[in-house]
C-alpha positions in Angstrom: -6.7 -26.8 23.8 -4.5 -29.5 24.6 -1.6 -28.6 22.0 -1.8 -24.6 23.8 -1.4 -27.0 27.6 1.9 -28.9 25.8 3.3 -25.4 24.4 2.6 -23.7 27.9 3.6 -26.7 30.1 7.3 -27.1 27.6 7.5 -23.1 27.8 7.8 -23.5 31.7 9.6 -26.6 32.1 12.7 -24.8 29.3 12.9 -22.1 31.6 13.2 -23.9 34.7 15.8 -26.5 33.3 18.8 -24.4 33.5 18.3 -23.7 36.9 18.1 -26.9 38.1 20.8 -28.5 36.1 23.4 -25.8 37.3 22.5 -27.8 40.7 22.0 -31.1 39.3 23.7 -32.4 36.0 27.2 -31.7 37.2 26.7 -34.4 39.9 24.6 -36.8 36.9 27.5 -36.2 34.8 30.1 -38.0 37.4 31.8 -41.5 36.4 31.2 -42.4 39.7 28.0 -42.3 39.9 25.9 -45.6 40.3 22.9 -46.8 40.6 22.0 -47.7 44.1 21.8 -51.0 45.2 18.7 -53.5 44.9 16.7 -54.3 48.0 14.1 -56.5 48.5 10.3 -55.6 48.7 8.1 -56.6 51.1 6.2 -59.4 49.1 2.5 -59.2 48.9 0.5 -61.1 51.1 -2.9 -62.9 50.3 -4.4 -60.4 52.1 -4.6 -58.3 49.0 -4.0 -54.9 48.1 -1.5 -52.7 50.5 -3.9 -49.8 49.5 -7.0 -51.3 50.5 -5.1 -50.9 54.5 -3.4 -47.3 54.0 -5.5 -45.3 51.8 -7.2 -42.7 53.7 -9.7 -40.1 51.9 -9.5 -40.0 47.8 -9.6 -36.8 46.4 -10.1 -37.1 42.7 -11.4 -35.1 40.1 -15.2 -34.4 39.0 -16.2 -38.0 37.4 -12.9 -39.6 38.7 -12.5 -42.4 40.7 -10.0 -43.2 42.8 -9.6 -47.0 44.3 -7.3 -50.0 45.2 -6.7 -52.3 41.7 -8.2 -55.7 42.3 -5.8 -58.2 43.2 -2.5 -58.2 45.2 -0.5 -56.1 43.6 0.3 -52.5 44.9 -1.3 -50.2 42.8 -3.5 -47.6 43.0 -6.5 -47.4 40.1 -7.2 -43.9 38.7 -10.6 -44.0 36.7 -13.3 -42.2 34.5 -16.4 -43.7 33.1 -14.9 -46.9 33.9 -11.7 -46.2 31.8 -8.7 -46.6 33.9 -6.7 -43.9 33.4 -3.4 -44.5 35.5 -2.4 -46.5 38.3 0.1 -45.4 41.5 2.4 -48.0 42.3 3.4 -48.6 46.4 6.6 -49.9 47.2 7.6 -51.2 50.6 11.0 -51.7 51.4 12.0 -53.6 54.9 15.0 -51.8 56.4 16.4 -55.2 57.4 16.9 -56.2 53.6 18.1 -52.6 53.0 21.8 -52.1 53.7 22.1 -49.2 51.5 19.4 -46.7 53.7 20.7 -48.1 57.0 24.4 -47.0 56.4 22.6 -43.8 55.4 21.1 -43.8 59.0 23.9 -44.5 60.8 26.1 -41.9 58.5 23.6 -39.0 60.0 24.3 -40.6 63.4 20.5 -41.9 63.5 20.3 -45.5 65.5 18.6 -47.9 63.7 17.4 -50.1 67.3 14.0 -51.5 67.3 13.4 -49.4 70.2 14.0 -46.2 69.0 10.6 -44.1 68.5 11.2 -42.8 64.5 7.6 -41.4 65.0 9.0 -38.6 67.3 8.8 -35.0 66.2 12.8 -35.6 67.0 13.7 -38.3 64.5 11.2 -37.8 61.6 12.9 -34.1 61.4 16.3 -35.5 61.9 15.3 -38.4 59.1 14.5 -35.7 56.2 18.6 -35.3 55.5 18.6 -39.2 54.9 15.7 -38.7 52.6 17.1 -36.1 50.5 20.2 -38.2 50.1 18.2 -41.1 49.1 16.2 -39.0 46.5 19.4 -37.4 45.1 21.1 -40.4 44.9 18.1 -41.8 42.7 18.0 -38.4 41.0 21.8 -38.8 39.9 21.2 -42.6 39.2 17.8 -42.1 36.9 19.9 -39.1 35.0 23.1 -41.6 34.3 20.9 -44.0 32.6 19.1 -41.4 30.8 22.3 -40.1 29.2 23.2 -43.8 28.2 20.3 -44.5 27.1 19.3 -41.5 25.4 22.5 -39.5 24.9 22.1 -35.5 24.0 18.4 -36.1 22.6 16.8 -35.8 26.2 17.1 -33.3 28.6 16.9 -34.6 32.3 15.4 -31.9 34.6 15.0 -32.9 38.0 12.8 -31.2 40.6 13.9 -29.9 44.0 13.0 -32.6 46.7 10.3 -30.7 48.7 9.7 -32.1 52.8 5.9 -32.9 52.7 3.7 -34.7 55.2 3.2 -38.6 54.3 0.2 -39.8 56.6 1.5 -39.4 60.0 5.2 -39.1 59.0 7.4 -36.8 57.4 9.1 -37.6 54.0 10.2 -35.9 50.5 8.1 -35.3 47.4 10.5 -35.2 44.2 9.6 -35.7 40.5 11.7 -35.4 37.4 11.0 -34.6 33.9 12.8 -35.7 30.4 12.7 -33.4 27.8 13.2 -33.8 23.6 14.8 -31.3 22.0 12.3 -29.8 20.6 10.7 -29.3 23.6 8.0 -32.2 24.2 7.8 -34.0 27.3 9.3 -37.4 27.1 8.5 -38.6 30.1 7.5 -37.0 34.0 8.1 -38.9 37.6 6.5 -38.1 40.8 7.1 -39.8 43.8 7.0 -39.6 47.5 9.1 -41.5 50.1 8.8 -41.5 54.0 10.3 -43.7 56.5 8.9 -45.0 59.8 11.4 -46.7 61.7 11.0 -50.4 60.3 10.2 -49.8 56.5 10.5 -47.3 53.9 7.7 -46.4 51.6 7.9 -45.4 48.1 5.2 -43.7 46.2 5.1 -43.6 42.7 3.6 -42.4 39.3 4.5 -41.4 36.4 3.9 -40.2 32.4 6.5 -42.7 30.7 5.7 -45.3 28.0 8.6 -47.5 29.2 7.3 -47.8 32.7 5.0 -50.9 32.9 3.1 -50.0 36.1 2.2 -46.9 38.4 2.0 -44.9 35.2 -0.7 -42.5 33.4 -0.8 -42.9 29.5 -1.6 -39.1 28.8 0.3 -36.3 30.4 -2.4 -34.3 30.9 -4.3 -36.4 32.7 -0.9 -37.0 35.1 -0.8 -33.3 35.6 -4.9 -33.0 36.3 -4.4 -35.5 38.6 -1.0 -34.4 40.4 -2.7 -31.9 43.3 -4.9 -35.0 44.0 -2.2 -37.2 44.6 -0.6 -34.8 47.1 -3.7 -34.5 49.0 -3.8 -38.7 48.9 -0.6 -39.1 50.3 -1.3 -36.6 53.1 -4.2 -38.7 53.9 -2.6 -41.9 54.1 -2.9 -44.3 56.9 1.1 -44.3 57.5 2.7 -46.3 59.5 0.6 -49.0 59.3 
């Protein structure tokens, strides 16, 4: 059953990939392209687990559990039977150590003052451009290191960044998907970013053996879990 889900789920993705490289490899292929500047995180308290404040409802499959990991770092435990399964990683990234988004900010004209209400129907719709550009910016920078590390033997397909609800702001859901040659899945990202005024958030999971955390170790069990994840992050108690 499984090996008819891998030849189903390569079938689709093969078809879909020339699509969305006529949109995205050109720019991947680009000597200019770099990989986007390091910011810092916002460190974790001793308060514990960020989840353990913003999760709202947990949608999960029949004999799944969904709940914050113990400890202090930012994941998200995905279980069965008492058999973690995957984890979802939080990031949290404070605007004043993030040069990079707030040029983007004040490139789309949007003012970055402490008094500005980012919560506004106004803003959050104006913030989606920034968002896309932040996504294709990590789209173009994930694809460069791909090709170096990885040359002709992968093929990098990247998703269309979709606007999506994040809690009680609006942000971008985006994934990307590597591909062998001979059509198995490599490795597949999903992530979710939103922005409220002071901080942006990044969502993360993924199906890769290189990631060390916020990762599944079976695909299938990423994708069963994928429509859960959406209906998670909807949920979320965002901004804090």
């Amino acid at each position: 059953m499984l090996r008819l889900y891998h030849l189903l789920l390569g079938s689709i993705l093969l078809v879909s990939i020339p699509v969305v490289a006529k949109f995205f490899l050109p720019q991947f292929s680009s000597p200019n392209v770099v990989k986007p500047p390091t910011v810092a995180k916002l460190p974790n308290s001793n308060q514990g687990n960020i989840w353990q404040k913003i999760l709202g409802s947990t949608a999960a499959p029949t004999n799944w559990q969904v709940a914050p990991c113990e400890g202090n770092a930012p994941l998200l435990c995905v279980s069965s039977k008492g058999k973690r399964l995957g984890t979802v990683e939080i990031n949290i990234y404070p605007l004043a150590n993030n040069e990079d988004f707030r040029k983007k900010l004040l490139a789309a004209r949007i003012p970055t003052a402490s008094l500005v209400d980012y919560q506004s129907p106004k803003y959050q719709t104006q913030l989606l451009p920034v968002l896309k550009t932040w996504v294709l910016e990590h789209y173009a920078a994930f694809a460069k290191d791909r090709q170096d590390k990885y040359g002709k033997q992968i093929i990098f397909s990247a998703y269309p960044p979709q606007p999506v609800t994040i809690g009680k702001l609006q942000g971008i859901r985006y994934g990307f998907v590597g591909i062998k040659q001979q059509g198995e899945v490599q490795e597949e990202h999903i992530g979710h970013v939103a922005f409220d005024g002071t901080q942006l958030y990044v969502i993360t999971t993924a199906f890769d053996t290189g990631t060390q955390t916020g990762k599944f170790d079976k695909l299938e069990n990423l994708a069963i879990f994928q429509p859960y994840l959406y209906a998670i992050a909807a949920d979320l108690h965002l901004p804090q």
